[in-house]
TORTIDO-925345 format. One record per residue (C-alpha): residue number from 1; residue in one letter; x, y, z. Coordinates in pm, whole numbers, plus 50000, padded with zeros to 5 digits. Each point is the difference from the previous one (the first is absolute). Layout:
// residues N
  pos  code      x      y      z
  NUM     A      X      Y      Z
...
END
This chain:
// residues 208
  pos  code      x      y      z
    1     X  07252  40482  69318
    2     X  49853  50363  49998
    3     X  50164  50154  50276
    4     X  50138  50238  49704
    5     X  49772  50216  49811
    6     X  50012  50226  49712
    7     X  50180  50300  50090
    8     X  50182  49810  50298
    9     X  50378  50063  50011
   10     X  50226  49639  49993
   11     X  50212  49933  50270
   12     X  50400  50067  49901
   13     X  50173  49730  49863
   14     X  50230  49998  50314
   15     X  49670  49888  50189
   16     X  49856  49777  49789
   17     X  50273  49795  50000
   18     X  49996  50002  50362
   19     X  49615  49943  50052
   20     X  49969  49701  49737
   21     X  50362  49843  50068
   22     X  50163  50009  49678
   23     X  50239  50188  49792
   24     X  50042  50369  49830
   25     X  50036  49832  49735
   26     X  49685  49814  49981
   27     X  49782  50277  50127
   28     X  50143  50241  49716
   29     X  49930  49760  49736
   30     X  49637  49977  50105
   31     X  49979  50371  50060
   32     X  50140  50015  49609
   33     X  49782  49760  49858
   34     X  49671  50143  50257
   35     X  50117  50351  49753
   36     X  49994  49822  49668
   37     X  49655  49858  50065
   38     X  49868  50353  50118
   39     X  49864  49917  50400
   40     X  50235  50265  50103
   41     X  50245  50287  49918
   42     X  50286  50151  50135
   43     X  50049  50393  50070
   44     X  50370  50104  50024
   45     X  50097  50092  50328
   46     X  49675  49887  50142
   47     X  49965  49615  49977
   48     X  49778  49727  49822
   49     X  49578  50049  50051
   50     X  49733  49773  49895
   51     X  49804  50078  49692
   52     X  49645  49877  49933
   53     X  50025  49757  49696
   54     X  49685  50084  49879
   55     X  49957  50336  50036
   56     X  50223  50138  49732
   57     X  49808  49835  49710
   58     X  49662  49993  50114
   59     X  49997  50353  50101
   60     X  49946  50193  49661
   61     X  49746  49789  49845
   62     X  49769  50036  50301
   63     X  50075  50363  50046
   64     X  49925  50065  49634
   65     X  49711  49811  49999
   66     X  49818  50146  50301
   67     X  50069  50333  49963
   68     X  49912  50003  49601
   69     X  49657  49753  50054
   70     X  49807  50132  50285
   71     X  49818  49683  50044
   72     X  50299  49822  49987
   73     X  50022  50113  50345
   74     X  49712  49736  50127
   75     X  50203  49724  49837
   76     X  50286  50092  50224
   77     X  49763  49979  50315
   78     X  49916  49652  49910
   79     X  50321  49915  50013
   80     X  50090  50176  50323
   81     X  49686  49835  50117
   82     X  50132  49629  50007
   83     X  50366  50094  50045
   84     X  49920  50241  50313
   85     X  49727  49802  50117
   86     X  50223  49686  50021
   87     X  50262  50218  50155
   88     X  49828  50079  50313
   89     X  49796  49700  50012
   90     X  50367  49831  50041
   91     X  50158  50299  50208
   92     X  49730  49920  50216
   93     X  50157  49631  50044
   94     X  50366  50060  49975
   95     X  50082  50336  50146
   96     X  50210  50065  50263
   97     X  49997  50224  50309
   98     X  50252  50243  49791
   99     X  49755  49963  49695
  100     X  49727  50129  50200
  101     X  50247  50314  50180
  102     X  50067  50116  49659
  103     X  49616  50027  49882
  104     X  49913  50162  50314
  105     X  50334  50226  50007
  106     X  49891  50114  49642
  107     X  49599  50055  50083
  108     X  50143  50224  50278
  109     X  50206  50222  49758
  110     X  49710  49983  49759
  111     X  49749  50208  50255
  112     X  50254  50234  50036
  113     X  50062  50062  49648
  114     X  49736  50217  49758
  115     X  49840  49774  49756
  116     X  50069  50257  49749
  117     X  50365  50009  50020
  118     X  50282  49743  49790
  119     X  50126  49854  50362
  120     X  49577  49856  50053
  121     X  50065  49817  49662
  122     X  50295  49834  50084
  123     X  49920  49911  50382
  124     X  49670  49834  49755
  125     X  50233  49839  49792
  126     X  50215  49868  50297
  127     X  49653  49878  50170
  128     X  49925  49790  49708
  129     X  50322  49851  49931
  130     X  50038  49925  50410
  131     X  49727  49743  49907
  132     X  50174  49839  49753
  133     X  50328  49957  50214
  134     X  49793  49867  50266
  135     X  49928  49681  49793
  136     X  50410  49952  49990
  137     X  49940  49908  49618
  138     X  50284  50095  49794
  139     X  49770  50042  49691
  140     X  49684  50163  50169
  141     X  50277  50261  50112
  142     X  50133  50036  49606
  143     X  49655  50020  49875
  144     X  49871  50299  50251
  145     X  50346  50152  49903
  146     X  49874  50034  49652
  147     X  49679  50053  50058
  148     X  49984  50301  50229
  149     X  50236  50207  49691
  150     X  49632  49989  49877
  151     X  49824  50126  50290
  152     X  49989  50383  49865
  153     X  49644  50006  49839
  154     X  49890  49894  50386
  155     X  50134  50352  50171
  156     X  49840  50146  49749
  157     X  49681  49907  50113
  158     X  50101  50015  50372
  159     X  50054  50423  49917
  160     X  49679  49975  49856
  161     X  49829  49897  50343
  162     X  49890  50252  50228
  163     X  50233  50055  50289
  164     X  49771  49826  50273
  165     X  49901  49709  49783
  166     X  50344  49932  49895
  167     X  50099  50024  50297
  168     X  49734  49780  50154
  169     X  49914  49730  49733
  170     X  50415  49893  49887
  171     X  50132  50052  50357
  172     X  49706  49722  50147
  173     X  50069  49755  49718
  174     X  50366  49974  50085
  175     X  49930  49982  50345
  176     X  49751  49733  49948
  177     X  50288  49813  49781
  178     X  50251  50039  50271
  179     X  49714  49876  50301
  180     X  49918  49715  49756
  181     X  50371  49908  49987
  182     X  50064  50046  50376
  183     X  49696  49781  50042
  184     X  50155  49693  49836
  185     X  49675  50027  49797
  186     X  50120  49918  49630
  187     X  49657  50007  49841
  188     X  49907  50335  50169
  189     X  50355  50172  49902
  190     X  49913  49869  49597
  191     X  49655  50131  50022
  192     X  50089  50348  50157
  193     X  50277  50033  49705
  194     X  49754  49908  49708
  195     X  49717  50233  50171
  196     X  50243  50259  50028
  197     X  50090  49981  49604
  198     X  49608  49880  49968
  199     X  49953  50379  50152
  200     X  50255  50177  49736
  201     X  49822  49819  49696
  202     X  49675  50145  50043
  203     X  50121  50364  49996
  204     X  49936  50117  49595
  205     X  50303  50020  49750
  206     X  49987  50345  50044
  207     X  50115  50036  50378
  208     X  50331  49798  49900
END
């Protein structure tokens, strides 16, 4: 139903079978056979987490291919452009008050964070992917999931900014996306995502 994401730790058998009604034995054969078909894996002594179906396979063609073809990398952003863009056009109809919380909460850590350091890129990362569980899609969710693996060419050219520009130009496109989305305004939110990437294209190979 997508209340569990990739990464997201399963409830304990013991629960399960108290939350759905029906027995151990049923919710460890689905558990086993949920294993088998890869959506999610179990760490000894820790429990059972999701896994993104998707992201194991497509990961290493896409990462080879981007970071050995430099213009390989504007084939990507065409891609991010419809599946982004149709994110928060539909984040804008379907998210929740908790939806919108969590974008805030993580613009807030993002402004106190230096652009420059690892913890900016993943508060970006997190940003982008808040979009996508916003549209409570199961597969928009998978596909950001394998998608932002890719994302390193893009803090490449983020470092290659100068501080106040960086700082000024990426922070007021994801603001704009989150007002946009706040706004109930789905054609907005898709057009502030695409102008955003629209933005990144037109900086030369080089600055990636």
């Amino acid at each position: 139903s997508g209340k569990l994401n990739p990464g997201d730790k399963i409830p304990s058998e013991r629960e399960l079978a108290a939350d759905l009604r029906i027995s151990r034995q049923s919710i460890r054969e689905a558990l086993n056979r949920a294993v088998v078909m890869g959506l999610i894996e179990v760490r000894q002594g820790e429990g059972s987490f999701i896994l993104s179906s998707v992201k194991k396979s497509l990961k290493p063609p896409l990462t080879l291919i981007i970071e050995e073809e430099a213009s390989r990398i504007f084939d990507f952003l065409e891609i991010r452009k419809l599946v982004e863009g149709w994110c928060a056009e539909k984040a804008a109809i379907e998210a929740t008050e908790e939806d919108l919380e969590n974008m805030a909460a993580i613009l807030e850590e993002m402004k106190k964070v230096a652009s420059k350091d690892k913890q900016w890129e993943e508060l970006d990362l997190d940003l982008h992917l808040s979009f996508a569980k916003a549209t409570h899609n199961v597969i928009a969710v998978h596909m950001m999931e394998a998608l932002k693996t890719n994302f390193k060419p893009f803090f490449k050219f983020a470092k290659s900014m100068p501080r106040s520009d960086k700082i000024d130009v990426l922070s007021q496109h994801h603001f704009e996306i989150f007002t946009a989305i706040t706004n109930r305004n789905p054609q907005a939110a898709q057009k502030k995502v695409i102008d955003h990437l629209n933005f990144i294209e037109k900086k030369p190979k080089e600055e990636l």
